[in-house]
Legacy VTK file of the C-alpha trace (Angstrom):
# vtk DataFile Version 3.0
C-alpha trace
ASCII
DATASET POLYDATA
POINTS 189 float
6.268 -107.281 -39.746
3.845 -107.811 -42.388
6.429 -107.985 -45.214
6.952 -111.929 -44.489
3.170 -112.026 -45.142
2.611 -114.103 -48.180
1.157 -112.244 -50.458
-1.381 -114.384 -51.453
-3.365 -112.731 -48.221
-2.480 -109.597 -49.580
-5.010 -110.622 -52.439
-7.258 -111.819 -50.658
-7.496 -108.744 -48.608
-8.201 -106.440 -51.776
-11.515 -105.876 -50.943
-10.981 -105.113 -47.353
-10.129 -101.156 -46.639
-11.124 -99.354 -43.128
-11.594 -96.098 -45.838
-10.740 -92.320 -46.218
-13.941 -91.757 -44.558
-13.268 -93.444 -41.210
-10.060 -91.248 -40.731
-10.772 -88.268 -38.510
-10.167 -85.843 -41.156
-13.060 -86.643 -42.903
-15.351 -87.921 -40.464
-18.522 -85.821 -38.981
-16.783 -84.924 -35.885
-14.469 -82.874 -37.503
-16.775 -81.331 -40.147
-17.077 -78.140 -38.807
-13.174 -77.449 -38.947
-11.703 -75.137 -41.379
-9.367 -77.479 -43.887
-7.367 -73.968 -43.671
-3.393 -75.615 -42.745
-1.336 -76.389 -45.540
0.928 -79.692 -44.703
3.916 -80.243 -46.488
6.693 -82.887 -46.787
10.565 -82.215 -48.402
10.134 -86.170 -48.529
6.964 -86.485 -51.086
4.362 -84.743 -53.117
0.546 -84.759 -51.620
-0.731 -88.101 -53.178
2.880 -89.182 -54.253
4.788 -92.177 -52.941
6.299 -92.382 -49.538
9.945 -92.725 -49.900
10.973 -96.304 -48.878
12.952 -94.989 -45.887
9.754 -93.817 -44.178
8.511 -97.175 -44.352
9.195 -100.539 -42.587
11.106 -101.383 -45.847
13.521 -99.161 -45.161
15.038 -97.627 -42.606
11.546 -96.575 -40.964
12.147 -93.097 -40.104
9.391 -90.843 -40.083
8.753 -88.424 -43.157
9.632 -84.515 -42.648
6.660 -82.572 -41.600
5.894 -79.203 -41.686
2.724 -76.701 -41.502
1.621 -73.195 -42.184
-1.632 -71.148 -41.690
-1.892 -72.412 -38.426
-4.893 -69.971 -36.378
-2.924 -67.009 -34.651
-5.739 -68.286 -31.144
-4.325 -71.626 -31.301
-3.104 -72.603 -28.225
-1.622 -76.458 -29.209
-1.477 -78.839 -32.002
-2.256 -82.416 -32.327
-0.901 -84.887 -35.378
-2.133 -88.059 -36.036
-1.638 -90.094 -39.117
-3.750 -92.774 -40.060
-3.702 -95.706 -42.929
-6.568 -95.332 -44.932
-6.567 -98.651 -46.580
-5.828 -101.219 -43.749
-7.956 -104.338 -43.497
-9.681 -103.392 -40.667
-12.395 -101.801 -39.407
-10.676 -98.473 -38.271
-7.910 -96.820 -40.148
-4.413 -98.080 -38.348
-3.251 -95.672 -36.506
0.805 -94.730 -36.993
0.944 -91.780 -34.859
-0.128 -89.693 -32.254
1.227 -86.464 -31.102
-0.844 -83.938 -28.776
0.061 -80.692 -27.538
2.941 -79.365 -29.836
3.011 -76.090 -29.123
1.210 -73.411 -31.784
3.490 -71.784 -33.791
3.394 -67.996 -34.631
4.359 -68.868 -38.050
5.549 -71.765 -40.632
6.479 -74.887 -38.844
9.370 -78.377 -38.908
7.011 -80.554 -37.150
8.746 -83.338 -35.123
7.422 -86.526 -36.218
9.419 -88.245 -32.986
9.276 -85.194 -30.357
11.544 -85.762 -27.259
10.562 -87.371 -24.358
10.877 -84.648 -22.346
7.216 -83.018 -23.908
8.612 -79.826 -25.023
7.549 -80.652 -28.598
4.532 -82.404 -27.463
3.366 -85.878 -25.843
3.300 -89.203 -28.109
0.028 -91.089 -28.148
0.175 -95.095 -28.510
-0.063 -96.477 -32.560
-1.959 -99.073 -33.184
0.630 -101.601 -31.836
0.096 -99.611 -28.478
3.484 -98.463 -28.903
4.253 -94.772 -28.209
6.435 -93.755 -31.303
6.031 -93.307 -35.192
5.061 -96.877 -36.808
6.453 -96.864 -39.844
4.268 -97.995 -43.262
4.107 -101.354 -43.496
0.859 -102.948 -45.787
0.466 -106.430 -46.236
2.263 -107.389 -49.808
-0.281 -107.712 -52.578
-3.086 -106.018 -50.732
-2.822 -102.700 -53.224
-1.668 -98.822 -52.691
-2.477 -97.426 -48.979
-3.217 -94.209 -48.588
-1.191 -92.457 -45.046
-3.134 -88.987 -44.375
-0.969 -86.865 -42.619
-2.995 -84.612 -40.892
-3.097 -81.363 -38.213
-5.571 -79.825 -36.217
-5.615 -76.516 -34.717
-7.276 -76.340 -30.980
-8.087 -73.729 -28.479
-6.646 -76.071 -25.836
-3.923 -78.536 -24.789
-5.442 -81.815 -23.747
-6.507 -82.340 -20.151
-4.384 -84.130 -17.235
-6.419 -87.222 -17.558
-5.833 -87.755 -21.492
-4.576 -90.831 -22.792
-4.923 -90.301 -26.724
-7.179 -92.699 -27.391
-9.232 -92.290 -30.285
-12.309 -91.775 -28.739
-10.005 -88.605 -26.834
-9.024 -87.799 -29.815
-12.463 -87.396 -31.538
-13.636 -85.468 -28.124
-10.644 -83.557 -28.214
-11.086 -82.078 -32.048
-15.098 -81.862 -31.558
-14.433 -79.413 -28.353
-11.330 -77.523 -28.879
-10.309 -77.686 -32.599
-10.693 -74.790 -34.608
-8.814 -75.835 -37.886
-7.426 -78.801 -39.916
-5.089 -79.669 -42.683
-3.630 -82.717 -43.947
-1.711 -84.660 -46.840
-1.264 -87.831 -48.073
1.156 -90.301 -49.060
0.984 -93.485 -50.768
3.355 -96.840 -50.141
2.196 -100.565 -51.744
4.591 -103.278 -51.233
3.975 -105.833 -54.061
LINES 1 190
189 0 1 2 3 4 5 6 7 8 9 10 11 12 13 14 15 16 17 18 19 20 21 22 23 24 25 26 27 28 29 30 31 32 33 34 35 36 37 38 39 40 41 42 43 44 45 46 47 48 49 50 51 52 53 54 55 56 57 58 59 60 61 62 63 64 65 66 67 68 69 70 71 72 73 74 75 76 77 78 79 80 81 82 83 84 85 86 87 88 89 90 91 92 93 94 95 96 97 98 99 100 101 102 103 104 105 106 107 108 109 110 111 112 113 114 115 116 117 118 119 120 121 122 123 124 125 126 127 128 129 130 131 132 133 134 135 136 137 138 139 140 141 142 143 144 145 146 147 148 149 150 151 152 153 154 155 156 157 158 159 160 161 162 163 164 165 166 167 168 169 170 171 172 173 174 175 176 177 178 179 180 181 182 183 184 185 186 187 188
């Protein structure tokens, strides 16, 4: 989508990130969470490069995820992964995923769960979409920054959720009890 973008804009966007600190991870609603869930990828290194097949450049398939360290009181898990560095005024949403069920121990996460919610529920992106939106910055605009991230909650979500972020942020302040996350990179010149 925005790789016909000339990249000109790209430029001219530079100056324009939503920033780390908007993302959920790091803002004050989810403060008070342990960071104590290690995330890791067989696709990339924290702060490494994406691999082009994760991104709308490729083949847009979602990165492997997985987790450890997750609370034994857990009860569910949500995953949401959010662009840093878009030019807007919110990080861009590229996924949502709500009650995955805790593990008891290290866990693949499923980045594209079936429909059938056994490996959770998928949450709209940012293109109101209810699937994994691949990485796909504006050309020129610079490195983006995609934090992968977990929490931890006592609960699953209530009937009337609809994993919006403002759910979301409700959602971590009442029920989470831990967090982790990592992050990727992807710039398309």
């Amino acid at each position: 989508m925005m790789q016909w973008m000339p990249s000109f804009i790209g430029r001219l966007l530079r100056g324009h990130h939503a920033g780390m600190h908007k993302t959920l991870f790091h803002q004050h609603e989810s403060a008070h969470l342990p960071a104590v869930i290690e995330v890791i990828s067989k696709d990339f290194a924290a702060g490494a490069s994406l691999p082009v097949r994760c991104t709308s450049d490729g083949e847009g398939t979602p990165p492997s995820l997985a987790c450890m360290g997750v609370p034994a009181d857990a009860r569910s898990l949500l995953i949401l992964v959010e662009d840093a560095d878009s030019p807007t005024a919110r990080p861009f949403v590229h996924l949502v995923v709500y009650d995955v069920p805790a593990p008891s121990g290290p866990l693949d996460l499923n980045l594209n769960p079936p429909s059938d919610g056994s490996a959770g529920k998928v949450g709209r992106n940012g293109m109101m979409r209810r699937r994994w939106f691949p990485p796909d910055p504006p050309p020129g605009h610079g490195p983006h920054r995609y934090l992968f991230q977990i929490y931890a909650l006592s609960a699953a979500a209530p009937p009337d959720f609809t994993a919006q972020r403002g759910h979301l942020v409700r959602l971590v302040q009442t029920h989470g009890i831990a967090k982790g996350s990592l992050e990727g990179i992807y710039e398309r010149q």
